[in-house]
C-alpha positions in Angstrom: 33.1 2.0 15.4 32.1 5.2 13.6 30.5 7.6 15.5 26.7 8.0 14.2 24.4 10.6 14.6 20.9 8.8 14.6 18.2 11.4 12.5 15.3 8.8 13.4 14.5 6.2 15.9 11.6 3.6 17.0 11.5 2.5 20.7 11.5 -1.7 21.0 11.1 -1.7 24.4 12.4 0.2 27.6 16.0 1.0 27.2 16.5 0.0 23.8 15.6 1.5 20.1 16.1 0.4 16.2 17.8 3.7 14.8 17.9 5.5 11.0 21.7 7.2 10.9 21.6 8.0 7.1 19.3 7.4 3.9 20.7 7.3 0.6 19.1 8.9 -2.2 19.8 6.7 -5.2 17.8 4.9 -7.9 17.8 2.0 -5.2 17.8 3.5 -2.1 18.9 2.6 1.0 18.8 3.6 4.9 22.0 3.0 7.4 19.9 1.2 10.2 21.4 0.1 13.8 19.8 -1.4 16.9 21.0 0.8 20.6 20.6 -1.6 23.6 21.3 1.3 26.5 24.9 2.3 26.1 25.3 -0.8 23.7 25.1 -0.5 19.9 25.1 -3.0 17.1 27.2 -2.2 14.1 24.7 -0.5 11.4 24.2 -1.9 7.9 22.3 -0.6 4.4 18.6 -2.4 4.0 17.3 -1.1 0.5 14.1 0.8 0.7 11.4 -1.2 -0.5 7.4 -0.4 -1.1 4.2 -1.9 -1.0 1.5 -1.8 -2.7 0.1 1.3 -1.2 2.7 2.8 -1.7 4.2 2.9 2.0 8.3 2.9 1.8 9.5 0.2 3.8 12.7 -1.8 4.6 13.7 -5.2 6.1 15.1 -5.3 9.2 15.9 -9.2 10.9 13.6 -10.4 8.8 10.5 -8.1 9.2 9.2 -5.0 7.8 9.8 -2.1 9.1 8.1 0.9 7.9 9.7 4.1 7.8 6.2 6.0 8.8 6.9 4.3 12.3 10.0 6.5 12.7 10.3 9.7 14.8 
């Protein structure tokens, strides 16, 4: 696997973390998103950036939203 830099992460729980390693500025953009389990890490993919109503960029991640204001 490619070796990542990760330029934003959100804790899940103790040892593990959902992780941002690039974001694409297009028309439709995109964010390279990964899950890190300890030394573990799942293969990344592209989830297109999405917004509310608000206004609040967001993308879908297994099914839920996750907001990129949650990210560090």
């Amino acid at each position: 696997m490619k070796n990542y830099v990760a330029i934003a992460s959100r804790p899940v729980f103790n040892n593990a973390a959902t992780v941002i390693y690039a974001v694409e500025y297009s028309i439709d953009g995109a964010v390279l998103v990964g899950d890190v389990y300890g030394d573990t890490r799942k293969t990344p993919r592209f989830s297109r950036i999405r917004y509310n109503v608000q206004g609040d960029a967001y993308f879908m991640h297994y099914g839920r939203r996750e907001y990129l204001l949650d990210y560090v």
